[in-house]
Structures are given as C-alpha cells and as structure tokens.
C-alpha positions in Angstrom: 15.2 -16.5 19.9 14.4 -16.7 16.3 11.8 -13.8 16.3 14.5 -11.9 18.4 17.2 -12.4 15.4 14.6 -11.6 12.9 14.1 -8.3 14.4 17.7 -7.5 14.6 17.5 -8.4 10.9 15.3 -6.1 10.2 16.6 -3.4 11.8 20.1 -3.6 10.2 18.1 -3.8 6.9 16.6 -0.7 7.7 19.6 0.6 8.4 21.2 -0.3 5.6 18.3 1.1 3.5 18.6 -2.7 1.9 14.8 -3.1 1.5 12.9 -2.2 -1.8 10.6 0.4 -0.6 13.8 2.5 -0.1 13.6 2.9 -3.7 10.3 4.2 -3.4 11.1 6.6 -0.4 14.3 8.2 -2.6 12.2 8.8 -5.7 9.1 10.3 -2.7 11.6 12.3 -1.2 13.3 13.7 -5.1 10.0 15.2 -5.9 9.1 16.5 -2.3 6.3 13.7 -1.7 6.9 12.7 2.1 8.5 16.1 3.6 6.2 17.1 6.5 3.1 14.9 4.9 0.3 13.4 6.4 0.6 9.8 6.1 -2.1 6.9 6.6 -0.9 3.5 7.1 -4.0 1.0 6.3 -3.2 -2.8 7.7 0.1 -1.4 9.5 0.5 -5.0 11.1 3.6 -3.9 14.1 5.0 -1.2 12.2 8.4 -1.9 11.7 8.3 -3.5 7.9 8.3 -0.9 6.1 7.1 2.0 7.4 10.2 2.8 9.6 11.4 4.1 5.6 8.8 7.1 5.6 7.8 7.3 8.9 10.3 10.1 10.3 9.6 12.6 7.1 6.1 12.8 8.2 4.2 15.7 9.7 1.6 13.1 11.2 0.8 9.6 11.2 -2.0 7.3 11.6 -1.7 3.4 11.7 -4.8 1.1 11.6 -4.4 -2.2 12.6 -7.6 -5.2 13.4 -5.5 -6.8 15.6 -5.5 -5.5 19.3 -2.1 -7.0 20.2 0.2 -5.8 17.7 -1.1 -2.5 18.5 1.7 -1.3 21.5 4.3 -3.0 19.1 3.1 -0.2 17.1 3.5 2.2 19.4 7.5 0.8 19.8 8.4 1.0 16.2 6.7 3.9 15.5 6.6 5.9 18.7 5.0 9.1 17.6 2.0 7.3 15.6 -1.3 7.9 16.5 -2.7 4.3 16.5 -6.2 3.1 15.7 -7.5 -0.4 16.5 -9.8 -1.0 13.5 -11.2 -2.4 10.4 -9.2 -0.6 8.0 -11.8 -1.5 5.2 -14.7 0.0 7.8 -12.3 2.6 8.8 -11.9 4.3 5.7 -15.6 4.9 5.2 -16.4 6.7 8.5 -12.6 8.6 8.8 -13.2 12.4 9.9 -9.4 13.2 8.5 -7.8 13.8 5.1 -4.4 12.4 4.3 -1.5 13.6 1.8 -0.2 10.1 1.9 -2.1 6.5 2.1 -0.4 3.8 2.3 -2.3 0.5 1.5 -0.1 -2.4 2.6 -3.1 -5.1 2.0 -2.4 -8.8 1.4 -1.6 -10.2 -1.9 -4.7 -12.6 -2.5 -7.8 -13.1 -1.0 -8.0 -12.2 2.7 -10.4 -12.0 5.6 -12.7 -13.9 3.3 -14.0 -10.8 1.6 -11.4 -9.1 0.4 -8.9 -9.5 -2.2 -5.7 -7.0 -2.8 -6.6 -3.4 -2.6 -9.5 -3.6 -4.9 -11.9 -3.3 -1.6 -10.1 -0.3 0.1 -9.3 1.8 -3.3 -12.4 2.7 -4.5 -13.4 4.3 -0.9 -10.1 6.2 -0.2 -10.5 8.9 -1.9 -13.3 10.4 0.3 -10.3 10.5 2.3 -7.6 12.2 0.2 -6.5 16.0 -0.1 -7.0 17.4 -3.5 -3.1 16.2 -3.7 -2.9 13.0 -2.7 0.2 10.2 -3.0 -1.1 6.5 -3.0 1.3 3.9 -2.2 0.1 0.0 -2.6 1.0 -3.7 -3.9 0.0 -4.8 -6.9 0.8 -8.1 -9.5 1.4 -7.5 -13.1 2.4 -11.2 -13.2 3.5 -14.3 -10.7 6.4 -16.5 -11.6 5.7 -20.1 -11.1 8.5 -20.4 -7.8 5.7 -17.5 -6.1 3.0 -19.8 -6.9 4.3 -22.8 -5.5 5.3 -21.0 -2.5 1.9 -19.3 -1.9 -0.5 -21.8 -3.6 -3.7 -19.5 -3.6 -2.1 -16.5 -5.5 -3.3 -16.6 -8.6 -5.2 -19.7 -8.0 -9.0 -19.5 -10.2 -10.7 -17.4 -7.1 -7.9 -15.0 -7.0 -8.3 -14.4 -10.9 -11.9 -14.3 -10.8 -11.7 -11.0 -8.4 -9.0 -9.8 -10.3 -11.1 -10.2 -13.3 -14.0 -8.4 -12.2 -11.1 -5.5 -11.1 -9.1 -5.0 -13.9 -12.1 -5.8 -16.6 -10.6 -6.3 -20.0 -8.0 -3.2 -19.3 -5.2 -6.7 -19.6 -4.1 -10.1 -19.1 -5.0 -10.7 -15.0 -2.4 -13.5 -15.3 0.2 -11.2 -16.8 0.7 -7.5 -17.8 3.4 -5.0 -18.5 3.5 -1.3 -16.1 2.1 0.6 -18.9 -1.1 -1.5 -19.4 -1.6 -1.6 -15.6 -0.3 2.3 -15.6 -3.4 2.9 -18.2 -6.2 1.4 -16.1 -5.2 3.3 -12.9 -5.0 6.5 -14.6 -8.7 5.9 -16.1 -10.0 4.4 -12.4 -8.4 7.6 -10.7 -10.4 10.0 -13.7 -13.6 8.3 -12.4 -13.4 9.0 -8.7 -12.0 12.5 -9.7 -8.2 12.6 -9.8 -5.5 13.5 -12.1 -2.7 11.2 -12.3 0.4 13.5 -12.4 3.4 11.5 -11.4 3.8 7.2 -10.7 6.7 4.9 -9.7 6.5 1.2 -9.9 9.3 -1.1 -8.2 9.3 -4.5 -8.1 9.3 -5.8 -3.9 9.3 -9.7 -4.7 6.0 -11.0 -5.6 4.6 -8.0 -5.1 5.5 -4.3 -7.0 5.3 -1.2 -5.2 3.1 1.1 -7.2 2.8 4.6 -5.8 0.8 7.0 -7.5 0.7 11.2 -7.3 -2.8 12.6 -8.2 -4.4 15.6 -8.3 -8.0 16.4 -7.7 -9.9 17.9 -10.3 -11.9 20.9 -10.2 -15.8 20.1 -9.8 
C-alpha cells in the first residue's frame, strides 16, 4: 500500500511538473536540446523518477539498468525504451551507438564498492557522444550538515578522498561555488576533446543537476 501511494505521488508530481529536473527540461527544451534527440539513460533504476520529464521529446531512448527485475518496470514507465540489462560502467566501453543526450543518474557517494559519483563513467562517455553532445548528471558543490546526518557516508573521509583525486586542487571538495566547479568541467571536457558551449546548474536537494552542452572539436 505504501509503495502503491508513493507511485500515485509521483505521478501527480510529474504531472504537476513539481520536481526539479523540470527546470532542467524547460531550459533543454528553450534552446532546442531534447526535440527529437537521442537520449541514454545510465543507472535508469524503474524509469519513472525522472525520466518521464524528457522522455516523450526523444527521438530514441536507451535505459541501462544492473538490476534484472526493475527492468519490465522499465518497460511500464517508459514504454517505448529500448532496455539494456547491464553494467552501465562496462556498458559504456563496449556501446556500438552514439547519443545526443546522456544522462548519468549515478549515486551520490561511493557505490558498488568501486565507484563513486560520476567520476568512473565520465571519463569513458565520450567515446560515446556525437560531436554535439548534452550531458546531464549530479554533482555536490557542498553538503549541509542535515544531508550528512541523513546519509552518514556522503562526505564522510573515503568519499572526500575520491573526490580529491577528482577534482585535484581545481576547489574546496567539501565546498565550492558553480563557477569554480563550472571551470574544472570546462578544462576536463577540453581534454577528452569537447567545447563547452552552454551549462545549467539547479539545485535537486543534496544533489544539483548540472547539464552541460559541448561541442566536439575538430581533430
């Protein structure tokens, strides 16, 4: 019953346009971003979060997701998706297809005992971009003390440590403003070969959406 009323939620929410990627959807759809895009949704979970937002303006879309059973509540949410059952950190090396769109919804910490945010997924996307190319993920300029009580291990010392060996000395990895973390993605997209053009930060809760337009340069 309480799942049941949490979807319900969700979909009135959706509805509503109440949830923050909205912002990032009006902002993708002001500058022609989403229209008839391709669109690759890394760590898609069931689909129905935030993707139902962007979803219908796409000209294709491809979910990943590890885990077998939320794939046919995929399927539901997002009926025309063509859905992969893998590794999206695996997937994303050995992916035939280029996207206009990637959308990397990855964890806010350390996860799967590896990884930690999108610092394992980023460097390897772009073998996987057009030579236009609109990246959409989370990141954490900061974490207020009630988001660290909540969720003890974000920002705990392991979390900083890869966050450290990230972001270098480009900031403060326990607290930074958008145009210090707007300046090291511009220089990380220069050195795997793309133009920053265009960028959009909104703040989700913890978590910020950043999405980032880029341009590939010319060899």
């Amino acid at each position: 019953m309480i799942e049941f009323l949490r979807k319900i939620r969700r979909r009135l929410k959706h509805r509503l346009k109440a949830y923050p990627i909205y912002e990032v959807v009006k902002w993708m759809l002001q500058n022609n971003y989403i229209q008839n895009k391709s669109v690759l949704e890394a760590f898609a979970n069931t689909g129905e979060h935030q993707a139902p937002a962007y979803y219908p303006y796409a000209s294709y879309y491809e979910a990943w997701e590890i885990t077998p059973a939320l794939a046919a509540q995929i399927n539901s949410n997002l009926p025309k998706a063509v859905v992969k059952v893998t590794n999206s950190m695996e997937e994303i090396n050995r992916t035939t297809r280029q996207f206009d769109v990637m959308v990397f919804d990855s964890h806010m910490g350390i996860f799967g005992g590896v990884y930690c945010e999108h610092f394992d997924i980023l460097p390897n996307c772009f073998r996987a971009a057009n030579n236009e190319v609109l990246i959409i993920m989370n990141v954490m300029p900061y974490a207020e003390a009630k988001w660290k009580t909540q969720y003890p291990t974000v920002f705990d010392a392991a979390h900083l440590v890869r966050r450290k060996q990230f972001y270098g000395d480009a900031f403060d990895v326990n607290q930074c403003t958008y145009d210090e973390m707007i300046a090291f993605y511009k220089q990380f997209f220069l050195k795997h070969g793309y133009q920053v053009t265009d960028y959009f930060f909104h703040q989700r809760h913890l978590l910020h959406y950043l999405a980032i337009k880029a341009v590939k340069l010319s060899a």
